[in-house]
N, C-alpha and C positions, 0 to 999 in steps of 0.2 A: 795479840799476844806478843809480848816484847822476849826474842831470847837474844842470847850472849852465846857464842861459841870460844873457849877458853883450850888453846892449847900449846902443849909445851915446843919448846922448837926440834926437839927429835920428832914428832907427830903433827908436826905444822903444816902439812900438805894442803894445797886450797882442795883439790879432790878429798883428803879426808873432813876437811874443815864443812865440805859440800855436803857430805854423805851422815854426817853426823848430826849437821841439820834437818835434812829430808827426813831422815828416818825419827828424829826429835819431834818436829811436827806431825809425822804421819801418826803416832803414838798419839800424841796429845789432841787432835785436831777435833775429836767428839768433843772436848772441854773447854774451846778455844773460847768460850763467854765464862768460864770460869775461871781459868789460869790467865794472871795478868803478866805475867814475867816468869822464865827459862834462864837456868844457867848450865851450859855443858861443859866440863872441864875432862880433857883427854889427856891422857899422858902417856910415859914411859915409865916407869919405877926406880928401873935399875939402871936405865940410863944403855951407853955403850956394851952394861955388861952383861945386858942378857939374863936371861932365868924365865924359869916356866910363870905362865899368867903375871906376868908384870906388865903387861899395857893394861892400862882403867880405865872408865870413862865414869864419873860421876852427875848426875843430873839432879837439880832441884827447881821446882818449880813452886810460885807465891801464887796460892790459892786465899783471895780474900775472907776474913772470915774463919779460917782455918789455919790459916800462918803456911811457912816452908813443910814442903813436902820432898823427902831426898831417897835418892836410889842411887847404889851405886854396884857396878861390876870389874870385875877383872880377869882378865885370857890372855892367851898368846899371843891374840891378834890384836888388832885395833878395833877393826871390822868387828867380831865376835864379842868383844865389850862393849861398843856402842849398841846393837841391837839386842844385847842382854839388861843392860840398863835402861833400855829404852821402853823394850818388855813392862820390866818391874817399875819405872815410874807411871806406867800405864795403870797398872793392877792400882800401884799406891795412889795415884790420885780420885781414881774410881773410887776407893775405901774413905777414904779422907769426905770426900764430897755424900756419900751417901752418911755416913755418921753424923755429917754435920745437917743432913737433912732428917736426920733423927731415925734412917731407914739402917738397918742392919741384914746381912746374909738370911739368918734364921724371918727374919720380916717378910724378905722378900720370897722367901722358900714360900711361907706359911699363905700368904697370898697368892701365889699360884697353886696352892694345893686347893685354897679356897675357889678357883676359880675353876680349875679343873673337875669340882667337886659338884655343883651347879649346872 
């Protein structure tokens, strides 16, 4: 899995740059035969001037088959967007991939009741 760490230069920290990855791949690493390419883009919003939930972290990942998958967050921190986005492109790519395997929530519910049922 090929990612990209994209950030602005208020947010350019290599520790942030490190931790944004880690946590990128620890999210993704069940899919890592499915997602072929990562892109994380951090930022500031407001720049110098401050304001609540203005650092972001956007992530999209190219699931073959299925095209871009994106999530994105925003918080006070930098920290607290990355592993909020990181969250949500977790869930999104899970979803993505089970749809495209033609398996849906209610499928997979109704097959464990069946199984439980036996």
């Amino acid at each position: 899995m090929k990612l990209e760490i994209r950030a602005d230069h208020q947010v350019a920290m290599a520790f942030l740059r490190g931790y944004a990855e880690r946590r990128t791949r620890a999210a993704l690493e069940r899919f890592e035969r499915d997602v072929t390419g990562v892109a994380v883009d951090v930022g500031d919003a407001n720049g110098p001037r401050g304001g609540p939930d203005d650092k972001y972290c956007r992530i999209s990942a190219h699931v073959p088959g299925v095209g871009a998958v994106f999530a994105k967050s925003a918080a006070s921190d930098v920290d607290a967007a990355v592993d909020r986005a990181a969250e949500r492109i977790e869930r999104a790519v899970a979803r993505a991939i089970a749809r495209a395997r033609g398996r849906t929530n209610d499928t997979l519910r109704n097959t464990a009741s069946e199984r439980e049922e036996a």
